[in-house]
N, C-alpha and C positions, 0 to 999 in steps of 0.2 A: 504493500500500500504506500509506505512513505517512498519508493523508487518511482513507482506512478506519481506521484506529489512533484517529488524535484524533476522530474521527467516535464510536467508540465510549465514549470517554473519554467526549466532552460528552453521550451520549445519557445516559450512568451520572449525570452530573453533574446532567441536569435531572431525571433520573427522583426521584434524590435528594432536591434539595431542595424538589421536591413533596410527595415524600410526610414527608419532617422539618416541612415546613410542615402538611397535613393532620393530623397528629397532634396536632400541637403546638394545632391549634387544636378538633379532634376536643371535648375537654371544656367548651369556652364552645359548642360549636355545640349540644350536650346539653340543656347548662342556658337556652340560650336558647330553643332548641325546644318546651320544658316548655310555654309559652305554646300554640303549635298557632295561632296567628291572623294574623292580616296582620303586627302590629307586630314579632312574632317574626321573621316571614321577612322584612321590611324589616331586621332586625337583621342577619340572617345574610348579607342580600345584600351592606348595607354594607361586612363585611369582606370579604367575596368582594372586591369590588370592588376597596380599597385593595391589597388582597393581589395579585391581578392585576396592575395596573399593576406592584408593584414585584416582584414576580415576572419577568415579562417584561422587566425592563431588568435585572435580576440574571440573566437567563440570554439576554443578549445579542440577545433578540426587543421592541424597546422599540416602544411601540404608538404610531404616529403617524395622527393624524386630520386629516382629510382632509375640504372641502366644509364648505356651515354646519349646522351643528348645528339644529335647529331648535326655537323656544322651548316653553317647557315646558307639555306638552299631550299629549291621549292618543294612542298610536297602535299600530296594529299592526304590528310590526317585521317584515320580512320582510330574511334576507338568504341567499346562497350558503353553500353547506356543502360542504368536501371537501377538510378535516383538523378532526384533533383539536382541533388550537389553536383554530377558531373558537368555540366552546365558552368557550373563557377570555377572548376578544378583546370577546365583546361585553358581559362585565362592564366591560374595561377600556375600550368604545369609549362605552359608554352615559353622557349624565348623569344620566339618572333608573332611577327605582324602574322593573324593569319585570318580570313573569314568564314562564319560557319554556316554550314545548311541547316533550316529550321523549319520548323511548322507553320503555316500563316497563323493559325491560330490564337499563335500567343501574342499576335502583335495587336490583338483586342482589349487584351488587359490596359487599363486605365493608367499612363502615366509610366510603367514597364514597358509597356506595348511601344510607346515612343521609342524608350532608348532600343530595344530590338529592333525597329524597323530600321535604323539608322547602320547599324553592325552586321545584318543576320540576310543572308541571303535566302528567300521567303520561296516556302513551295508549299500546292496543294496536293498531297499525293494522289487525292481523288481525280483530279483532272489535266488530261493528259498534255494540254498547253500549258501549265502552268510547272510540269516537271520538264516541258522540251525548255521552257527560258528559263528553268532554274541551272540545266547544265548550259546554256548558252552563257550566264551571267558566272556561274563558275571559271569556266573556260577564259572570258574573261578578267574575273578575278587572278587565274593561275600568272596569266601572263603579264596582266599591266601591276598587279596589285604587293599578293604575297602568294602564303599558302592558303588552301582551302582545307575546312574541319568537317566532317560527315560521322554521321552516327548509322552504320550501314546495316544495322538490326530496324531502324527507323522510328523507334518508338522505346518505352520501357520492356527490357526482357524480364515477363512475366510467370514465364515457363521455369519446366525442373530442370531443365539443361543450363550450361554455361555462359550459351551464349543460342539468341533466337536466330534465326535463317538471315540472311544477309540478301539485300537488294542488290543490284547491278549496277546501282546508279556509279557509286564511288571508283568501283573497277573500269569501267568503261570511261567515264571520264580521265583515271590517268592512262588507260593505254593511248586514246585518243587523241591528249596531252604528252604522251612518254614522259610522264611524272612521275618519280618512284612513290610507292605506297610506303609513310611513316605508323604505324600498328603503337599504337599506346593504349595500355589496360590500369583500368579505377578496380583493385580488387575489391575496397574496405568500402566504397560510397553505399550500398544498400544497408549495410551496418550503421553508419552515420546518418543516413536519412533516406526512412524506406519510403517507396513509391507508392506505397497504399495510404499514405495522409499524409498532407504539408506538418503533422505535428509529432511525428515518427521521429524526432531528431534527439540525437546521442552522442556526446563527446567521446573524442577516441582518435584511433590510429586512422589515419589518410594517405594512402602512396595512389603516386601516378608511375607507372612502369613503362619505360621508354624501350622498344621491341626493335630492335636494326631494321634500315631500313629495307626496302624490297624493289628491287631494279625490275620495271615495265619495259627495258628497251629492247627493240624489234618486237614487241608481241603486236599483235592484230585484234581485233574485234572479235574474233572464234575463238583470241583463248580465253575472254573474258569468264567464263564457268570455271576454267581451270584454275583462272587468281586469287577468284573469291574464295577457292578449296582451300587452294593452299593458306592465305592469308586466316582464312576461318578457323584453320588446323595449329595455324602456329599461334594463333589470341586465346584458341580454347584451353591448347596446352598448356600456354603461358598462364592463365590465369585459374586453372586447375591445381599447379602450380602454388600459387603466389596466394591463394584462398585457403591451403592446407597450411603456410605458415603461421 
């Protein structure tokens, strides 16, 4: 009973000082938006960025990285999804600039929904024009921008397995691109804050684990099934893995 008690305390606690930090920072995101262009959203990402990190050690989730980092160069990020927090992790996990594929939907939230619209590269997976300009705006992301972020389960993995089936999208954009695939696994985020209630939240250990990266070049469009295998096989190991520790 009293772990339910402080359980609610801290969930009030972080709910808190997210949203005193969102507001607080709500009027430079405005003014910096004005822009509408790359330099804008490298601006906005920035603080995203520092904000995370200390965010996450002020509410007792401090982000430890894990594996080499690999040197600065494009790539398309693919990692596990299946909490909230991975969402904030890979501000804090990333060194560079990178842009992420996302839901339209969340760009409805009130006031969140701003700053996402301005960062987040928006798709409806229901409709089929709206996934052809999400890789068209990727594509251009890879080349004029940085890297591009995908969550290639596409949603929360809900299931008993390790990791849910993976979409095409991620894979086909870098052969397309000849972008190596970068594989980063969140073992602990479902621990930290499970995807069944925004108030599921629990102080604790936080690793992002950096997977080497994965060379796309000469593949084609037919071997797209075969990257996704492989990439699928070495995130479920790795994080089969990195879960028993």
């Amino acid at each position: 009973m009293l772990r339910k008690i402080l359980q609610l305390f801290y969930a009030f606690y972080v709910a808190t000082t997210f949203l005193v930090c969102l507001f607080i920072a709500f009027p430079f995101f405005v003014l910096i938006s004005i822009g509408n262009n790359a330099a804008a959203r490298m601006a906005i990402h920035t603080i995203i960025k520092y904000w995370a990190k200390m965010w996450l050690w002020a509410i007792g989730m401090p982000l430890t990285v894990l594996g080499e980092v690999p040197p600065n160069d494009r790539y398309v990020i693919v990692s596990n999804h299946i909490s909230y927090l991975d969402t904030i992790n890979i501000f804090a996990a990333m060194p560079g600039y990178f842009r992420a594929l996302g839901k339209k939907e969340i760009s409805k939230i009130p006031v969140l929904g701003f700053v996402y619209r301005q960062i987040v590269i928006m798709v409806d997976r229901s409709n089929p024009e709206s996934r052809a300009q999400s890789i068209r705006t990727m594509q251009h992301a890879l080349n004029e921008e940085g890297n591009v972020y995908i969550f290639p389960e596409g949603t929360f993995n809900e299931t008993n397995h390790v990791l849910k089936d993976f979409y095409n999208g991620a894979f086909k954009l870098a052969i397309s691109t000849q972008t190596s695939i970068l594989p980063v696994i969140f073992p602990d985020t479902v621990k930290r804050w499970h995807y069944s209630a925004w108030w599921k939240l629990y102080p604790g250990r936080n690793r992002a684990v950096f997977l080497p990266p994965i060379s796309v070049k000469g593949m084609v469009m037919e071997d797209t099934q075969q990257l996704k295998k492989h990439v699928y096989g070495i995130m479920e190991s790795a994080l089969s893995k990195q879960s028993a520790q």
